[in-house]
DRENZA-246203 format. One record per residue (C-alpha): x, y, z; residue number from 1. Coordinates in Angstrom, 2 decimals, m for minus. Example, Ala and Ser with C-alpha at 12.3 -4.5 7.8 and 13.67 -1.06 7.14 Angstrom:
BEGIN
{px 12.30&py m4.50&pz 7.80&nr 1}
{px 13.67&py m1.06&pz 7.14&nr 2}
# end
This chain:
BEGIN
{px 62.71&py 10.76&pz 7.68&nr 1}
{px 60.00&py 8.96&pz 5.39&nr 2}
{px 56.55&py 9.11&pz 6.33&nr 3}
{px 55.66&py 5.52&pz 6.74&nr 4}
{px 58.93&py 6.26&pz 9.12&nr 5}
{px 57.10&py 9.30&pz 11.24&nr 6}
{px 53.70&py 7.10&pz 11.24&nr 7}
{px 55.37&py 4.10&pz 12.72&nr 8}
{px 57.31&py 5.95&pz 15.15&nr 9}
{px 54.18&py 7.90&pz 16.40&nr 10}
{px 52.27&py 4.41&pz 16.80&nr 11}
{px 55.07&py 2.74&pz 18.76&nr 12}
{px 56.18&py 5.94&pz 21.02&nr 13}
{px 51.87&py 5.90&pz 21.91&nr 14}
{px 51.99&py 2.40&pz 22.60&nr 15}
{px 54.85&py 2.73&pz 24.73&nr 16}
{px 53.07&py 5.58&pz 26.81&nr 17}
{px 50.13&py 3.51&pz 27.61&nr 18}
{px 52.22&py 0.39&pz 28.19&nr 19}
{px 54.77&py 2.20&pz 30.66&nr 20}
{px 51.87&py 3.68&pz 32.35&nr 21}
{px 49.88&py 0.65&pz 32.97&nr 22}
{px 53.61&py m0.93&pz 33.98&nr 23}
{px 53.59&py 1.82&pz 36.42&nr 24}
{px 50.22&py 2.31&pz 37.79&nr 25}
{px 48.88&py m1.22&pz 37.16&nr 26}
{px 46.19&py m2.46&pz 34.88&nr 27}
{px 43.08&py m1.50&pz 36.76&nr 28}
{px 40.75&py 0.94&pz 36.81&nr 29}
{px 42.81&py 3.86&pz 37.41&nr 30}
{px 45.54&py 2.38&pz 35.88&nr 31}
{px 43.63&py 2.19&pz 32.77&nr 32}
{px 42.30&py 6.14&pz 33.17&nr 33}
{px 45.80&py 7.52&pz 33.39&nr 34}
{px 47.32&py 5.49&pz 30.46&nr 35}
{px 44.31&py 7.10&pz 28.30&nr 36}
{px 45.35&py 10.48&pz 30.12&nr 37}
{px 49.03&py 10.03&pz 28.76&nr 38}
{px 48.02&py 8.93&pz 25.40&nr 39}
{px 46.13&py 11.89&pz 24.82&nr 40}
{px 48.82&py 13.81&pz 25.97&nr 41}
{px 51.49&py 12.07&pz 24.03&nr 42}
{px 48.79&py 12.49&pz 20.76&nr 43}
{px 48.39&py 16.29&pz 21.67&nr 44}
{px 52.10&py 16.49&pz 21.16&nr 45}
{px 52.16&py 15.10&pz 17.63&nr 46}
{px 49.21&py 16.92&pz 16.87&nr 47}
{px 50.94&py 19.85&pz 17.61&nr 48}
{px 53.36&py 19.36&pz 14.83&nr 49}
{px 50.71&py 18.62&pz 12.58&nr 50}
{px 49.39&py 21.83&pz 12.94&nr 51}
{px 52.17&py 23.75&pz 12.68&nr 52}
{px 52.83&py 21.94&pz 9.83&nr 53}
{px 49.61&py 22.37&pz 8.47&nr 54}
{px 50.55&py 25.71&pz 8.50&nr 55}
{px 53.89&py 26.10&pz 7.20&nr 56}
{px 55.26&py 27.63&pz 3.89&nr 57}
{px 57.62&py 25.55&pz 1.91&nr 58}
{px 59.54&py 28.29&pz 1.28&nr 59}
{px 60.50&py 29.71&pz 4.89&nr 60}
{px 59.82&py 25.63&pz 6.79&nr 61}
{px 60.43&py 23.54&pz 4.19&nr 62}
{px 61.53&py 20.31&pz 6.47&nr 63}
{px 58.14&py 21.19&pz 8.28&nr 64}
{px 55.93&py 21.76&pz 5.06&nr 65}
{px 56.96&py 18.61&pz 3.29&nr 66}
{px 55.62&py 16.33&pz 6.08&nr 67}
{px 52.59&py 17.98&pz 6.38&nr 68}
{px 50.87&py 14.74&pz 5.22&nr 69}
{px 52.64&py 12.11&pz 7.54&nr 70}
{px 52.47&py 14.36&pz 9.96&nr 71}
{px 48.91&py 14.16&pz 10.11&nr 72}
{px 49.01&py 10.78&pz 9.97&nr 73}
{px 51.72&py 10.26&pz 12.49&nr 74}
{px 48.29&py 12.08&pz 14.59&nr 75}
{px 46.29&py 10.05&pz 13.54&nr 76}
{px 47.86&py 6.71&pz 14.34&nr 77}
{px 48.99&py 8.67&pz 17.98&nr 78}
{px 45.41&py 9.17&pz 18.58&nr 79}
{px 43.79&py 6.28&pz 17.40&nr 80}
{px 46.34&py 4.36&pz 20.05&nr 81}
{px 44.60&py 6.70&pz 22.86&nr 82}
{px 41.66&py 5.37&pz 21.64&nr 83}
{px 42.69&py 2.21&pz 22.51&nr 84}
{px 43.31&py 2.91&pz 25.90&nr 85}
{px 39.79&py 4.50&pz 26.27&nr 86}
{px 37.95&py 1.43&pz 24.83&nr 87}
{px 40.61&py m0.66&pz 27.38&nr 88}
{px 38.73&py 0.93&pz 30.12&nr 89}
{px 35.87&py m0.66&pz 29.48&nr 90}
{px 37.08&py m3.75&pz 30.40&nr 91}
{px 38.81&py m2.60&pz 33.49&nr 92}
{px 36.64&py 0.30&pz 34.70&nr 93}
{px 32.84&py m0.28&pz 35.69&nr 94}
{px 32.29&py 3.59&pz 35.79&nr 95}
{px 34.18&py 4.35&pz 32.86&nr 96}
{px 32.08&py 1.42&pz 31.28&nr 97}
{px 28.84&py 2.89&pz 31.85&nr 98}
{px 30.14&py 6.89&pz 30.79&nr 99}
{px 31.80&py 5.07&pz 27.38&nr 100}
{px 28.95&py 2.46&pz 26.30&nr 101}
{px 25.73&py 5.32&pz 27.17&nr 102}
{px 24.60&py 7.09&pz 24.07&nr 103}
{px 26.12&py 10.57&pz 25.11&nr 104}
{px 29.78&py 8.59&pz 25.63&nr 105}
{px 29.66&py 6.90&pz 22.42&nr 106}
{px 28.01&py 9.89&pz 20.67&nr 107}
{px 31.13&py 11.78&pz 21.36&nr 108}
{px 33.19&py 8.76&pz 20.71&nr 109}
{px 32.47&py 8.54&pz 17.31&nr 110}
{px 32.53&py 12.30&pz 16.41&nr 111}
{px 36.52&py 12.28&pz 17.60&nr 112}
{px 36.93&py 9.38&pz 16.31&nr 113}
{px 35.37&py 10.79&pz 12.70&nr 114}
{px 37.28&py 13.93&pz 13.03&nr 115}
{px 40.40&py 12.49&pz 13.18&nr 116}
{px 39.98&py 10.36&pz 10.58&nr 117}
{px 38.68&py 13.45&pz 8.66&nr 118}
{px 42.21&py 15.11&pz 9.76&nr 119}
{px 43.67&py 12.21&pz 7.88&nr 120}
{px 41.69&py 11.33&pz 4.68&nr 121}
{px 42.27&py 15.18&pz 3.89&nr 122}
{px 45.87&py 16.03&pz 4.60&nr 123}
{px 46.78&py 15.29&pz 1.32&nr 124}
{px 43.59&py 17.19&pz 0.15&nr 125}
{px 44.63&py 18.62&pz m3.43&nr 126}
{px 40.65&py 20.15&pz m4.14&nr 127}
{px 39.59&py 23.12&pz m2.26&nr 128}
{px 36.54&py 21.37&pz m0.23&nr 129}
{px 39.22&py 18.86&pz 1.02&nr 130}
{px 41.21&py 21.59&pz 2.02&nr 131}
{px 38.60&py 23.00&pz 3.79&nr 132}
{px 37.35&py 19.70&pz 5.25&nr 133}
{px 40.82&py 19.38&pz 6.50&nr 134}
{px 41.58&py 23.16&pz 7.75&nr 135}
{px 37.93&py 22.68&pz 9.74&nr 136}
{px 38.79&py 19.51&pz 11.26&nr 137}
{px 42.52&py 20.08&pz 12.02&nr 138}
{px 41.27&py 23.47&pz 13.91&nr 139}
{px 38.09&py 22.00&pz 15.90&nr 140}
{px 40.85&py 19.27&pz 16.90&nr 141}
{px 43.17&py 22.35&pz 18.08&nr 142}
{px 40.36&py 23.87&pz 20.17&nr 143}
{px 39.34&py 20.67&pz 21.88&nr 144}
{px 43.04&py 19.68&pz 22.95&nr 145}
{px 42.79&py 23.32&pz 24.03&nr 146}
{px 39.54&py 23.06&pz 25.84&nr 147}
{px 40.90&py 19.44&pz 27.44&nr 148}
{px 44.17&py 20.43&pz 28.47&nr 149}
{px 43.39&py 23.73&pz 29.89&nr 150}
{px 40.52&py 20.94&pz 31.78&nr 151}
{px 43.48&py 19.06&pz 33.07&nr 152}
{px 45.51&py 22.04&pz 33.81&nr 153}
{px 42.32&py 23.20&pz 36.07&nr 154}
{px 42.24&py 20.04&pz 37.94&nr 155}
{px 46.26&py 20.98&pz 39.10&nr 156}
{px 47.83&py 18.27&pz 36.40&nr 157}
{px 51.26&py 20.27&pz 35.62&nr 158}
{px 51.80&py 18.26&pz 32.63&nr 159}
{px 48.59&py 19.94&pz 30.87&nr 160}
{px 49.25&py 23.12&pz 31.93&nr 161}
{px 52.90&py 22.95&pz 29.76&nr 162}
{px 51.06&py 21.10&pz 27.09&nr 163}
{px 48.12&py 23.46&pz 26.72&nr 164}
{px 50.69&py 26.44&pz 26.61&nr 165}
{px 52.31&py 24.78&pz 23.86&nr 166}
{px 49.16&py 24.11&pz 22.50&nr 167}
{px 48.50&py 28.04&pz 22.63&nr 168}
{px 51.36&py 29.20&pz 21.32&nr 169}
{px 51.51&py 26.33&pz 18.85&nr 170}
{px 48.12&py 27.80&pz 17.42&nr 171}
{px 48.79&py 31.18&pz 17.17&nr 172}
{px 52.07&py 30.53&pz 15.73&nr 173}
{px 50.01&py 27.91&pz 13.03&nr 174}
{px 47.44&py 31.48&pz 12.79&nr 175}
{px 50.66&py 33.47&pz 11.61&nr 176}
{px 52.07&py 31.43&pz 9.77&nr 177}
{px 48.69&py 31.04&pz 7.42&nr 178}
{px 48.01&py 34.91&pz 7.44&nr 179}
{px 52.03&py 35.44&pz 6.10&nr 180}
{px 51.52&py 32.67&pz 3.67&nr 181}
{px 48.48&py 34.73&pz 2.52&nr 182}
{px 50.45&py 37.95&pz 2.26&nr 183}
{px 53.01&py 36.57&pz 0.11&nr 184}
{px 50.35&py 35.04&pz m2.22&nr 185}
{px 48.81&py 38.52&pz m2.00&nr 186}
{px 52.09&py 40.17&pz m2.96&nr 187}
{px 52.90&py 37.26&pz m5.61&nr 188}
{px 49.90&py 37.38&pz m7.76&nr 189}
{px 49.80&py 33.81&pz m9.69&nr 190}
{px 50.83&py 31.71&pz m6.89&nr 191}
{px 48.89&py 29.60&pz m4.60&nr 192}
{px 48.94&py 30.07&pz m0.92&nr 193}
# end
């Protein structure tokens, strides 16, 4: 599958979360919270692949490794979907309104916002300070779907509790994956990790 292919798909499956959800719970206020809810979740789930893929050695995950890049896009365009459903709150949600619009709210807006675009702009990173960039961002994303899910999972939503597992075990599987990819560079002298 192409990568315009996995971009396109990742847009339309978010849209279809948040329009499902708003079919289902109605486009009010919490309507509008739980459709921003899913579309995180549904993001979380293609940023899960990302990182793994992030990770992955073309040698031993080849399918995985070569769509590192769209991939990270295919997050990207999830997430900036949720983000749609967050600023669609606004309209529809008074409270939600006054949390989103108040310099704290759109403080953190804009740094998600930023890191995920920095999770995009430097998948394809071929310089070492965009790989960097790109390993930083991609991991402070990990830890805050972490940190939100585990939130969710606190507050008795089953769905986070699977998806923060996954989450988990998606990052310590990403963690050795990097640290065997590093061995075998080790062990090859003259290759790349």
């Amino acid at each position: 599958m192409g990568a315009i292919a996995l971009v396109v798909i990742s847009s339309i499956g978010a849209a279809l979360v948040a329009g499902i959800t708003l079919l289902a719970a109605g486009a009010d206020a919490p309507g509008a919270l739980l459709a921003a809810r899913n579309t995180a979740r549904f993001s979380s789930a293609v940023f899960l692949l990302a990182l793994l893929a992030s990770s992955a050695d073309r040698s031993r995950l080849p399918w995985l490794a070569e769509r590192r890049v769209a991939l990270a896009w295919s997050f990207v365009a999830a997430h900036l979907v949720h983000y749609g459903a967050v600023v669609f709150q606004v309209f529809v949600n008074p409270q939600a309104r006054r949390h989103l619009l108040a310099p704290p709210g759109s403080v953190v807006a804009t740094l998600g916002f930023s890191l995920v675009l920095v999770i995009g702009f430097t998948a394809a990173a071929r310089t070492r300070a965009g790989t960097v960039w790109n390993r930083i961002a991609t991991w402070t994303a990990a830890v805050l779907f972490v940190l939100a899910l585990g939130s969710g999972a606190s507050r008795g939503h089953r769905i986070d509790v699977a998806l923060g597992a996954a989450m988990a075990l998606a990052a310590g599987a990403s963690v050795w994956l990097l640290l065997r990819r590093r061995a075998s560079a080790a062990a090859s002298p003259g290759v790349a990790p």
